[in-house]
N, C-alpha and C positions, 0 to 999 in steps of 0.2 A: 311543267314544260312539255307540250305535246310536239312532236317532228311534225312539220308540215311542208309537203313539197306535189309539184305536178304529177299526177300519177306513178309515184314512186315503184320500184322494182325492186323486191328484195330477193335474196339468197341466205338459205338455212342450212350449215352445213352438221351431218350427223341431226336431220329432223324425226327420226325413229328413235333418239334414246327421251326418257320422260322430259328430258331439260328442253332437248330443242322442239319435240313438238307441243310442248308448251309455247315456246317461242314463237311456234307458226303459230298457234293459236292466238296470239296476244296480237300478233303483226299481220294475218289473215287480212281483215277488213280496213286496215289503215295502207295496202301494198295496191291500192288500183291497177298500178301498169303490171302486175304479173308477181307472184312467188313462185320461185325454184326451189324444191325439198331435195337435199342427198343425203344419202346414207347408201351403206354397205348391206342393208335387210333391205329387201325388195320388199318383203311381203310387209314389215313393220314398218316401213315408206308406205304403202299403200294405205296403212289403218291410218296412221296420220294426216295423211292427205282426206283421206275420207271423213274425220272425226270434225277440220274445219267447216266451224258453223255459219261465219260469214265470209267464204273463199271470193278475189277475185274472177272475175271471166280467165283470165290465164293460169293455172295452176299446172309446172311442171315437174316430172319426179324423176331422179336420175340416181339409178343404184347402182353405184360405184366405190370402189377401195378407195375410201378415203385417202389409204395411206402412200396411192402408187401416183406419181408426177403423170404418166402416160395417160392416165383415165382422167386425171385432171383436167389434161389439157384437151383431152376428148369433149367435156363437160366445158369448158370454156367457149371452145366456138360455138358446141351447142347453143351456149346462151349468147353469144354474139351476132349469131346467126337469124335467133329468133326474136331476141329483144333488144339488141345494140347495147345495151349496157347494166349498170346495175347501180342503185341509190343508196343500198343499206345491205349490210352482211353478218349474219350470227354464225359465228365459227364456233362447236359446240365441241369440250374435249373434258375427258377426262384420265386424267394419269392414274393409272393403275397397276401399278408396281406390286408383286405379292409380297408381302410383310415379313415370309420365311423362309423364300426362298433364294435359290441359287441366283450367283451374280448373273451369269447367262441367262437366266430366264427373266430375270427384272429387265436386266438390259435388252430385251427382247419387246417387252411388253413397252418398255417406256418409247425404246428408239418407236412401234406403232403407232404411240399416240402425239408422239411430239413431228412425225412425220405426217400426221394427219392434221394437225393445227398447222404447219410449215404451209403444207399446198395448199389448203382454205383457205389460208391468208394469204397467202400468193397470186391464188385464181381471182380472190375477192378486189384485192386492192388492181391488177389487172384491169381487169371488168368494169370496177366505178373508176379506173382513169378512162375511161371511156365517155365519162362523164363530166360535162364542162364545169355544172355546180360541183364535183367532188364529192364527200359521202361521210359513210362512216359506218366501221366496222366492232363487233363488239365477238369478242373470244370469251364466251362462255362454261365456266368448268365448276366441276363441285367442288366445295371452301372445305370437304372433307380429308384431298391429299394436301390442301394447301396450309393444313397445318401439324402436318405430321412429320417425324424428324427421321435421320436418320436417312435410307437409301431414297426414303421415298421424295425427299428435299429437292434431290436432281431434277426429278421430275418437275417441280414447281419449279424451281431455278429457272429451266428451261422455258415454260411455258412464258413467264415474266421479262423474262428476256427476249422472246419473240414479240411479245409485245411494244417492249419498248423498240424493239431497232425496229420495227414496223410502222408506229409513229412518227417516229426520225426520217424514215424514208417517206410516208405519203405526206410529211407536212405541205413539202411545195406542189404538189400538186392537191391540196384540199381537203387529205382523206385524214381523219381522226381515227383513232385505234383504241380500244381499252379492252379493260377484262372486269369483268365483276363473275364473284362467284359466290354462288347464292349458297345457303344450307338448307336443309328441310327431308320430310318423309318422301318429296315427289323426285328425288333423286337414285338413281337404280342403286347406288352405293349402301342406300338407306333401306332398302328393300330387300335387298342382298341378306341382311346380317340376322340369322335366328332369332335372336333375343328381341332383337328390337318388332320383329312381326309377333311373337309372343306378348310382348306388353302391347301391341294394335289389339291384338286378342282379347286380353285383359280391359282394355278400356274402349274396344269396341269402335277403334276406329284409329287410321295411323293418324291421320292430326291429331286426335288428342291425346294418342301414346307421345307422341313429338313435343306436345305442350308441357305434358307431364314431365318429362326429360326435362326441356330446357328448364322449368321452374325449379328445376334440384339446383342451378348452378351459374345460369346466363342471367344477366342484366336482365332481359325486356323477355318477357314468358312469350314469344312468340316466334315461329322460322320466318325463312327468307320469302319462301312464295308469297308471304304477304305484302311484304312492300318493294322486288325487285320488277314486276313491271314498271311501277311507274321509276323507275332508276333506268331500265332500259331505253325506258319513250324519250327521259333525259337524254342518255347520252346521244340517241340516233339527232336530236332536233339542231338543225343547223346553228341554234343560240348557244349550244353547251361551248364552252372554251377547253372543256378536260380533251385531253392526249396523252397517251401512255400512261395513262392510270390506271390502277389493280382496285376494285372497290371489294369488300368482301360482306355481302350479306347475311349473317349469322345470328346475330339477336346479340352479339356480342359474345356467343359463345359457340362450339361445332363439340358434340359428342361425339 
């Protein structure tokens, strides 16, 4: 199921971390009326933008706090201004809560990232009411905190929860909402971890330290970067019926 619509206009928000400019790159050449990249790295906004190998004529890049309402809404009329509206939104998040630390400091880290999903979904669903066909927005986050226990659960809680009351709220006007969260080596969480670029080391390449992994444990020997594009092309195509659904891409398994 491919999305097809009149020179559609997408928005990527957090298009500097590996998830969303993947994303730009998958939506690149399907966005004719224009993509908008934001993130909070100017400079890692710029590699992104510049890495799309079939960009529309429009490409805009706006590097802003995710997490602050004001710079949103700065970034709103931006795009209102120049594009009237928006077709399609990847809200790019990841919870990162640290494992060992102080309540304060989680609580710190989480309230950033679920303030950063809040406003992207906020500006997005905004921006495609602006649009008479409606849309559809997809919250993007790694399947790594979402299955972890303990403090770091809030964080997904939360994230799940925006989702859905986000659903609920664009039904009548059109706009469908979901979350897939994909697993894999192209995720910074996975890149992050010593051990696991050691075995990239060992077997000469982070896919196939990734494959090697999964085959110790998961159902199907393979990560998520394999088959959540086309799950994303699903849910953006005006035929999908899902709303408020959490799809999780992991091969059946997240180390």
């Amino acid at each position: 199921m491919e999305p097809h619509r009149l020179n559609p206009i997408t928005l990527i928000s957090g298009a500097a971390t590996p998830l969303g400019a993947g994303c730009a790159r998958l939506l690149s050449r399907r966005s004719e009326g224009g993509l908008i990249l934001v993130d909070a790295d100017a400079d890692a906004l710029d590699r992104a933008a510049d890495a799309l190998t079939q960009p529309p004529e429009r490409v805009s890049t706006l590097a802003i706090d995710t997490s602050d309402p004001g710079r949103w809404a700065d970034a709103r009329n931006f795009i209102q201004a120049q594009y009237g509206r928006i077709d399609w939104a990847i809200v790019t998040a990841a919870p990162r809560p640290p494992p060992d630390s102080e309540l304060v400091d989680w609580r710190t880290s989480a309230e950033a990232d679920l303030s950063a999903a809040y406003h992207g979904l906020r500006a997005a669903m905004d921006l495609i009411g602006e649009n008479t066909q409606g849309g559809a927005i997809i919250l993007a986050a790694s399947a790594l905190p979402l299955e972890a226990d303990g403090a770091e659960a809030a964080a997904k809680a939360g994230l799940l929860q925006l989702v859905r009351a986000a659903a609920h709220e664009g039904g009548p006007n059109n706009i469908r909402v979901n979350a897939i969260a994909p697993g894999g080596p192209h995720l910074s969480a996975w890149a992050d971890m010593a051990n696991f670029q050691q075995l990239a080391r060992d077997y000469s390449s982070e896919r196939a330290a990734c494959e090697a992994l999964m085959r110790r444990g998961a159902p199907i020997a393979r990560y998520g970067s394999d088959n959540v594009a086309g799950l994303m092309l699903m849910l953006l195509a005006d035929e999908c019926p899902l709303t408020g659904a959490a799809l999780m891409v992991d091969a059946g398994d997240v180390i």
